[in-house]
N, C-alpha and C positions, 0 to 999 in steps of 0.2 A: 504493500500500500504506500501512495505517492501521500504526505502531509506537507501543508506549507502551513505555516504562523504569521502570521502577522501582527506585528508588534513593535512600536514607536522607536524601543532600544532594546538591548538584549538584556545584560547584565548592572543599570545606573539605578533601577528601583523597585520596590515590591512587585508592583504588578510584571518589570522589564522578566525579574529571576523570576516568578512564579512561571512563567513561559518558557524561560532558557530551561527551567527546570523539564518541564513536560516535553519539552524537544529532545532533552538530554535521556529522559526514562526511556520516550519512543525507540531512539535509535538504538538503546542497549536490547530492544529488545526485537533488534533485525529490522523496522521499518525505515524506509526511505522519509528522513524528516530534515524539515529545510525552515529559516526563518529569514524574512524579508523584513529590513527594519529602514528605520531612518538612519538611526545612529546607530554604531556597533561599537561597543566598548571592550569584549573580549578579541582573542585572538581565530576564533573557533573556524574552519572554513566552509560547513555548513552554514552560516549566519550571512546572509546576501545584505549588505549596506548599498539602499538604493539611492542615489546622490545625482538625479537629474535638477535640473533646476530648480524647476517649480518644487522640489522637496526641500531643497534651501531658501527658498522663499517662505515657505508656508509659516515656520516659528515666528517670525518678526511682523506679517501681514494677516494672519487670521484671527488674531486678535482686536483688530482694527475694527468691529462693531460696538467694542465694549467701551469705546469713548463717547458714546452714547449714554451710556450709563455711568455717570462719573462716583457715584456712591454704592456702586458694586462693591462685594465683601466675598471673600472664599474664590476659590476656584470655578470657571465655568467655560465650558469649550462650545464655540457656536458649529464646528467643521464645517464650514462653508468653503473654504479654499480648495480650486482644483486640485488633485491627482495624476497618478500616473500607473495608479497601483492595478488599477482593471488592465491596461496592455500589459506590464510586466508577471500579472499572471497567469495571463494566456499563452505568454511565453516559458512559463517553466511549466505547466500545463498537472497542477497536480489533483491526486482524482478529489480532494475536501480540502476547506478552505480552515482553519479556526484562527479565528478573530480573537486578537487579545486588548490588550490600552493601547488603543490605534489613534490616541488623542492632541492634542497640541497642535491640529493642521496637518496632520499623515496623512488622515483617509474622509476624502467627502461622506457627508449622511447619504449622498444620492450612487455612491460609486458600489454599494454592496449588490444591487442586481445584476449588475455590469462585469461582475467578477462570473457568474455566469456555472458558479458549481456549489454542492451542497454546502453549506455553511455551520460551522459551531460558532458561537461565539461564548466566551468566558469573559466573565462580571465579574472584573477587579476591584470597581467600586460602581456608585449606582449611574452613573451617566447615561451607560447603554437606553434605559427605560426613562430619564428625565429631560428636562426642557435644555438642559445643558450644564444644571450643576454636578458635580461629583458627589455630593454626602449630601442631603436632603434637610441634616439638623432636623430643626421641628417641622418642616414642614412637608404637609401631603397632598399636594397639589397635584404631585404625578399619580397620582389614582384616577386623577379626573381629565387631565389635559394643561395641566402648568397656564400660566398669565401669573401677572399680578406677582413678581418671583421677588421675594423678600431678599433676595441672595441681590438682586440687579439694582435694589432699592427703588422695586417700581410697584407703580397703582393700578398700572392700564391691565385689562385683563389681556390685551392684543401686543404685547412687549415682544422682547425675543426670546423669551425662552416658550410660549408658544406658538412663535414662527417655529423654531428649533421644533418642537414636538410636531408639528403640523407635519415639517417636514419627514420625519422618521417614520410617521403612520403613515404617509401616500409612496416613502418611497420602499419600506418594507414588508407591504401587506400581506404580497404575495410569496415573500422569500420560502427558499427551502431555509429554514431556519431553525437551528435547537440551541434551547440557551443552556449554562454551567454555569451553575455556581457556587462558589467554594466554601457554601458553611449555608446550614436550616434558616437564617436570620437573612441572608441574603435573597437565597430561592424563594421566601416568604414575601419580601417583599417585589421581587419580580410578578410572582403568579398577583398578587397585588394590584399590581401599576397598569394603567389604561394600555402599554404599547404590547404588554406583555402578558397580559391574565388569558388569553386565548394558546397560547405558545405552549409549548414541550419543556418544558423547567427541571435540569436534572441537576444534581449535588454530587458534588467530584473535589474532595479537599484538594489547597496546594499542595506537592509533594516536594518531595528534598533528597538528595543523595546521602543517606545514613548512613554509610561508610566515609565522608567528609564530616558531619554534625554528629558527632561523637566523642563522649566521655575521656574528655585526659584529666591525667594527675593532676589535682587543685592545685599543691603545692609548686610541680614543674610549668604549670600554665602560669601559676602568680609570681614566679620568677623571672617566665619570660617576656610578663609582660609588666615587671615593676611594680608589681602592686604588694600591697602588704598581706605577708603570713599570720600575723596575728591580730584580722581584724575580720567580722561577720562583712563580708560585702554584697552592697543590694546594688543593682544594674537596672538600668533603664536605655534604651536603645532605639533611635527611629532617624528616616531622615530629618533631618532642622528639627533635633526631638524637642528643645525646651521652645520653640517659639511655633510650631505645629498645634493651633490650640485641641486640635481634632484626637492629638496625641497624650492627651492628657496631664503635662508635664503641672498644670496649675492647681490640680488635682494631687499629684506625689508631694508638691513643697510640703503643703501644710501635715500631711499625715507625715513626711519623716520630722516634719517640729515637734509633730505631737510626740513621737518615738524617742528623740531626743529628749523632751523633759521629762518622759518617763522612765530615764535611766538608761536606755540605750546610747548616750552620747558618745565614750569610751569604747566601746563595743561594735561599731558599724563604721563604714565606709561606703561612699557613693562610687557609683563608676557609671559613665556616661560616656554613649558611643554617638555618632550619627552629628553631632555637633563639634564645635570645637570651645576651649574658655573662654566665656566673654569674658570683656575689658573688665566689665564689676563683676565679679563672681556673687552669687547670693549665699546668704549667710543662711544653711538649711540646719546647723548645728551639728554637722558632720563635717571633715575633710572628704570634695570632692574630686576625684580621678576622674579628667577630661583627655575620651580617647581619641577624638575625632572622627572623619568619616572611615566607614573602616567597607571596602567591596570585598576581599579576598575572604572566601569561603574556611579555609584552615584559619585565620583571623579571627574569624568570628567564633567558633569553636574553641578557641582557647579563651577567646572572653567568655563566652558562656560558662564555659569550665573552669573558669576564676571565681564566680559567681556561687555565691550561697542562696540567693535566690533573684528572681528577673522578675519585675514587674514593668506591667502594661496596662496601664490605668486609661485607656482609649477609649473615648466616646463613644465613636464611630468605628467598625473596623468591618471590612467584609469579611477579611479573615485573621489574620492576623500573624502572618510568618515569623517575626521574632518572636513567639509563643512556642507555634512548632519547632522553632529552631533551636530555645533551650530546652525542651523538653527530650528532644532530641539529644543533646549533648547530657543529658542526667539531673538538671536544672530545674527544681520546680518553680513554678509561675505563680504570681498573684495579679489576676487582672478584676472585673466586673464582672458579674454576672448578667453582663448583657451584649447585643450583636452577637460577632461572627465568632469572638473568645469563647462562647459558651458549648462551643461543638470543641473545643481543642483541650481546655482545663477541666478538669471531673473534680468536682470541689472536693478535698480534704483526701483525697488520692493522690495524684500528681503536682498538687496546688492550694489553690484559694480564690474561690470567688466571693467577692464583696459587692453587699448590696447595693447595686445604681442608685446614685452616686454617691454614697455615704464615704468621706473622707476615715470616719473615725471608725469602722468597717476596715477599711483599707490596710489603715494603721495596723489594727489588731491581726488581718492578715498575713503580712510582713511579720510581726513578731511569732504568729502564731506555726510559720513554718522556721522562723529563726531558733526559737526557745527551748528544741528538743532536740536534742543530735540524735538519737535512735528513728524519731520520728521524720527525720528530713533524710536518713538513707534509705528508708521505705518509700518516700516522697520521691526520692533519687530512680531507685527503680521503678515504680510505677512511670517513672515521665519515661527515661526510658524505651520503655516497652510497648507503651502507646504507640509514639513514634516509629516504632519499627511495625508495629501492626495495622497502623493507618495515615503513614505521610511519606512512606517509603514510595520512590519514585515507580518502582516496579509493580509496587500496589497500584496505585493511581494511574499510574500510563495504562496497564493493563485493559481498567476501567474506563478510561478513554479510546484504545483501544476497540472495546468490543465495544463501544457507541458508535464510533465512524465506522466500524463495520456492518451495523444493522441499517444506519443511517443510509447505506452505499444499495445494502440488500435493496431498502423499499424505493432506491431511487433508478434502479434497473427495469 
């Protein structure tokens, strides 16, 4: 079976690796898989970096509706910019197509019939089914048809985020089209949403190569990476993790103050990835370890595996990869009990979920797998073992797998 991906980059961000990942299980397991990106950041030769013009154009000029709205907030993609992506994949001619975050000006809303073969598409975050934001926050307007979009800071019911929807319902009606996505709390809100409640909605976690995202010595990990042996360290990890408000970092300050006057002060250590230190450091009542952005896969495993425990205190998350990725390395998590985290942590098994959004919940979770050392090498195994049972790339390709192949059956 011939697979291509399409996806904005390979290896620069959640949704880029949740993709390289699924191209990476595919091939281990003998099929022909290919990824067409904008940008390519690894070295891989599979991975086709498509650099016509009009693709270098697109970042700096599809944005150019949104000065319209001068009091927009968050992220929102209108994809109106031409392509180029329908002729180049007529040209590698593969038999299904899977759509990944094809966002920032990559792929027209109008170019997916045009591509002209069965389609997947995977829901890295909620865009696919909205008028063009990415996380919805409070609002649920894409059930009905978007206008009126709080994110554009507009009143009119005829804005652009329901020009944007307009456009995705006339230009996708008739697709062959099946959606993924990677956690109950996502697929729920697809079958949900006005463009998608009629659609084929299947659930396929991210996966990860668990021979990379696994368990090394705490001790030889926090040597190699300078950090201190005698001290409980809690980690926190995302892109721009302290200024991403979606990432919850406003959420950890206060629960590690509370930790801190409750005696944990001497006792704990921050470490922080995906960011680097600001000029004022905050004052959380711990000394914090600023690791910066960290890509490299063995990287991230040793931080993981520095780590006494990983929190992910995320609002919003589809799914949430640095969850599976410590879990994975032996790492138990404390994130919410809500979204895409709640298919990943199994409370008081591998973690801690804390009630949305109780700060002082949060708190008590951190300490609650910090407190017991018998009880965090149980914690240890369980994450573990999860991970090999349900994010291993071989699991999941698999199951991707035998969808594009029934997919292919009914399209003959």
């Amino acid at each position: 079976m011939d697979i291509l991906h399409l996806s904005t980059s390979d290896i620069d961000n959640g949704g880029a690796r949740a993709a390289y990942r699924l191209h990476q299980g595919l091939r281990s397991l003998g099929c022909t898989s290919r990824m067409l990106v904008r940008a390519k950041f690894s070295s891989d030769p599979t991975v086709i970096a498509e650099r016509s013009p009009l693709t270098k154009l697109a970042p700096p000029i599809s944005g150019l509706p949104l000065r319209l709205y001068p009091r927009h907030t968050g992220v929102f993609s209108p994809q109106w910019f031409p392509d180029v992506l329908a002729a180049k994949t007529a040209q590698l001619n593969p038999d299904i197509v899977n759509l990944h975050w094809v966002l920032n000006g990559y792929l027209r809303i109008e170019t997916l019939p045009r591509l002209n073969k069965p389609l997947v598409l995977t829901i890295h975050d909620m865009w696919p089914f909205t008028g063009g934001c990415h996380y919805t926050e409070d609002c649920d307007k894409y059930k009905t048809g978007c206008g009126a979009c709080p994110q554009l800071g507009s009143n009119r019911s005829s804005d652009m985020s329901r020009w944007v929807w307009q456009r995705k319902a006339k230009a996708w009606k008739d697709l062959n089209l099946t959606i993924v996505a990677s956690s109950a709390w996502m697929a729920d809100c697809a079958r949900a949403s006005s463009l998608f409640q009629n659609r084929r909605v299947e659930i396929i976690p991210c996966c990860l190569d668990t021979s990379k995202y696994k368990p090394v010595d705490k001790q030889i990990a926090r040597e190699l990476l300078n950090l201190p042996q005698d001290r409980q360290l809690v980690l926190f990890g995302a892109i721009s993790a302290t200024t991403d408000r979606r990432k919850g970092f406003y959420l950890l300050q206060p629960a590690l103050e509370q930790l801190s006057k409750a005696g944990w002060s001497d006792r704990i250590e921050l470490v922080v990835f995906g960011t680097s230190e600001p000029e004022q450091p905050l004052d959380l009542g711990f000394k914090t370890n600023y690791l910066g952005y960290v890509r490299d896969d063995v990287m991230l495993a040793l931080i993981y595996s520095a780590a006494d425990v990983m929190v992910v205190p995320s609002v919003q998350e589809a799914f949430g990869q640095t969850a599976s990725e410590s879990l994975s390395c032996g790492t138990p998590v404390v994130a919410f009990n809500d979204t895409g985290l709640k298919d990943i942590v199994d409370h008081q098994q591998n973690g801690y979920l804390a009630t949305p959004f109780e700060v002082d919940d949060l708190a008590k979770g951190i300490a609650w797998v910090l407190e017991d050392g018998e009880r965090q090498q149980k914690l240890r195994f369980h994450a573990r073992q999860k991970s090999l049972r349900e994010f291993s790339w071989d699991v999941q390709a698999r199951r991707y797998l035998s969808l594009y192949e029934e997919i292919l059956s009914g399209s003959t």
